[in-house]
N, C-alpha and C positions, 0 to 999 in steps of 0.2 A: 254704747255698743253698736259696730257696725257687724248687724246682719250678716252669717255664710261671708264675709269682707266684699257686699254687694259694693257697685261703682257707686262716691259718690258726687257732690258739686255744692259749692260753698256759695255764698250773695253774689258773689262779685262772677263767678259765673251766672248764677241765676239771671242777673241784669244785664249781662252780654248775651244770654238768651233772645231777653226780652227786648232789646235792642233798646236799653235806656241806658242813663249810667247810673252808679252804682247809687251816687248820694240821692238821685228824683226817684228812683225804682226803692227805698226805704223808706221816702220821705211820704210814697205814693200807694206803695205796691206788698210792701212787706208786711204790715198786720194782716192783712187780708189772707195772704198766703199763708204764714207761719201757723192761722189758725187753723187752716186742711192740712199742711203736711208739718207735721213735727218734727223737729230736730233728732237726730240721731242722739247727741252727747247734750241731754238734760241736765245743764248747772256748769257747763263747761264755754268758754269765751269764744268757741270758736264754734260758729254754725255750720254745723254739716246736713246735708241731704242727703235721701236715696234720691240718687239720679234719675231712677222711673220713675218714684214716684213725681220729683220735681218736673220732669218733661210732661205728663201726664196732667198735671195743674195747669201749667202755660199751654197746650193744646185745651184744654176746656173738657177733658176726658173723666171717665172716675179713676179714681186713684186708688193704684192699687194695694192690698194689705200688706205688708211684711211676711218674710218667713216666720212662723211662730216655732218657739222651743230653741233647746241648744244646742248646738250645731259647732263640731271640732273649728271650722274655720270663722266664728267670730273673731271680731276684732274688736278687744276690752278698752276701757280705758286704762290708766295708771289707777285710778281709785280702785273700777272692779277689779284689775289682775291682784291688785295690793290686800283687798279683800280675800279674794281665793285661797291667797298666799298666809294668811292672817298674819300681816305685816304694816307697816304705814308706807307712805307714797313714796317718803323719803328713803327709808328703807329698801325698796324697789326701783328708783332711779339710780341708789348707789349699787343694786346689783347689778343692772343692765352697762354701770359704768366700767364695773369690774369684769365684765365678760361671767358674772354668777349667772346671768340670763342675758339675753340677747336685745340690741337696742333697740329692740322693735322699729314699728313699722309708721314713717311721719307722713299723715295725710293732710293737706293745709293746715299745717301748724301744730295739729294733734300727734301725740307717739299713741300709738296705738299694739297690743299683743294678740296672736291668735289664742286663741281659749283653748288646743290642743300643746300649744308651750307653757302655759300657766297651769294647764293639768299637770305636766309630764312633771316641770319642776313640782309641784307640791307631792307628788308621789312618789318620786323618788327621790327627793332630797337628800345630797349625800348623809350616808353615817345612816339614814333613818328608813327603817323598814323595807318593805322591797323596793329592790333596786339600790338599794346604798350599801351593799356589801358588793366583793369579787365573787361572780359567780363558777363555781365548780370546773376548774380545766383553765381559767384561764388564765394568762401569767400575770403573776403578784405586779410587777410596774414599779415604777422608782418609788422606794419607803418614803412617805413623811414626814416631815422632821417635828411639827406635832400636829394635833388633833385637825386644827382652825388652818394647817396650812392653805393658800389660795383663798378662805372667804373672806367674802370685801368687808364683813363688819371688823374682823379684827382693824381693817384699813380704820374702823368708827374709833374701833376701843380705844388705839394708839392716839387721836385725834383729841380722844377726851382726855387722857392721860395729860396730853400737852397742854390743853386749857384748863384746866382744874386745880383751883387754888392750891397753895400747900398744904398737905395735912388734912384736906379732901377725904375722909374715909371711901372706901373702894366700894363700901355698900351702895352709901349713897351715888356714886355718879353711877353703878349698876343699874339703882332703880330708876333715875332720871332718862337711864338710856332705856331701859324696858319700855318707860312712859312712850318717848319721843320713839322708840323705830319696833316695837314690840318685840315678844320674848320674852322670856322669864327673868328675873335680877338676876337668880345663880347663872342662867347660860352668860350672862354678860356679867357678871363677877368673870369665869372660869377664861372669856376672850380678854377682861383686862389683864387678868394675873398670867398672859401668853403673850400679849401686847409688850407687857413689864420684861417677862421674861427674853423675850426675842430681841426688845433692845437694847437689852445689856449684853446677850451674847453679840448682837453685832458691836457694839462698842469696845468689848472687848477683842473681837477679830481685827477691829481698825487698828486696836493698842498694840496687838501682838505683831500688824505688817507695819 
């Protein structure tokens, strides 16, 4: 998590700081450091710093604490937004692909979400409690043609349909999909038996033009 989305600066900055390069400034400089200021994103390939705090070590300074507590404008990983969401990663990169949520935000190399859009989505998730109805006065908007129109997992459900050996019972590749992107088996029964259905009305629109 980066902090309120403080600035921050990766090695390769760090060692253009320090006016070394990048491989003597690891080979020389990096444990030392890494044991005062810790890494933003704990378990993730890609080292981030706070920026103060990093400049703050290369001057010989103390280093200062972090914002403590949560704060609308953090910036999650993929794991904690996926968490929030009680989804898995993969689940959450195919929404962000679908426009279900937004591509977030790439800081060397990390996607990163503000913890104010991982809120708003889990809260109001359409269909589901407030916020996922039409509120009072304002116009109904083009009908749906069903429940799942626009979410990216039906994009999952049709996917599994197409890999799924013959004669594949529907339970099972529900529960496989619960496993792998979370959810209950019936809500992924109900997007494969939508999945089913949708491609056969479009196959049959191709037959009829």
């Amino acid at each position: 998590m980066i902090p309120r989305g403080r600035p921050v600066i990766n090695e390769t900055g760090i060692a253009a700081r320090a006016g070394v390069p990048l491989p003597t400034w690891r080979r020389r400089d990096a444990l030392a450091f890494r044991e005062h200021v810790p890494s933003l994103l704990p378990g993730s390939r890609h080292l981030l710093y706070d920026l103060a705090q990093a400049e703050a070590y290369l001057a010989g300074k103390p280093i200062p604490a972090l914002p403590a507590g949560e704060h609308p404008d953090d910036l999650l990983t993929a794991e904690e937004a996926a968490a929030l969401l009680g989804i898995t990663t993969a689940t959450l990169r195919s929404y962000a692909a679908h426009s279900y949520l937004s591509p977030g935000t790439t800081l060397h190399g990390s996607r990163l979400w503000p913890r104010h859009e991982i809120h708003h989505r889990r809260d109001n998730a359409p269909g589901r409690g407030k916020g996922g109805g039409r509120r009072p006065g304002e116009p109904q908007g083009p009908r749906k043609t069903h429940a799942y129109e626009n979410d990216p997992r039906l994009t999952i459900a049709a996917q599994a349909l197409t890999t799924a050996a013959p004669g594949t019972p529907k339970s099972r590749t529900a529960a496989e999909l619960a496993e792998l992107h979370g959810h209950t088996s019936r809500t992924w029964e109900r997007l494969l038996t939508t999945a089913t259905t949708t491609h056969h009305t479009n196959d049959d629109d191709r037959t009829r033009l």
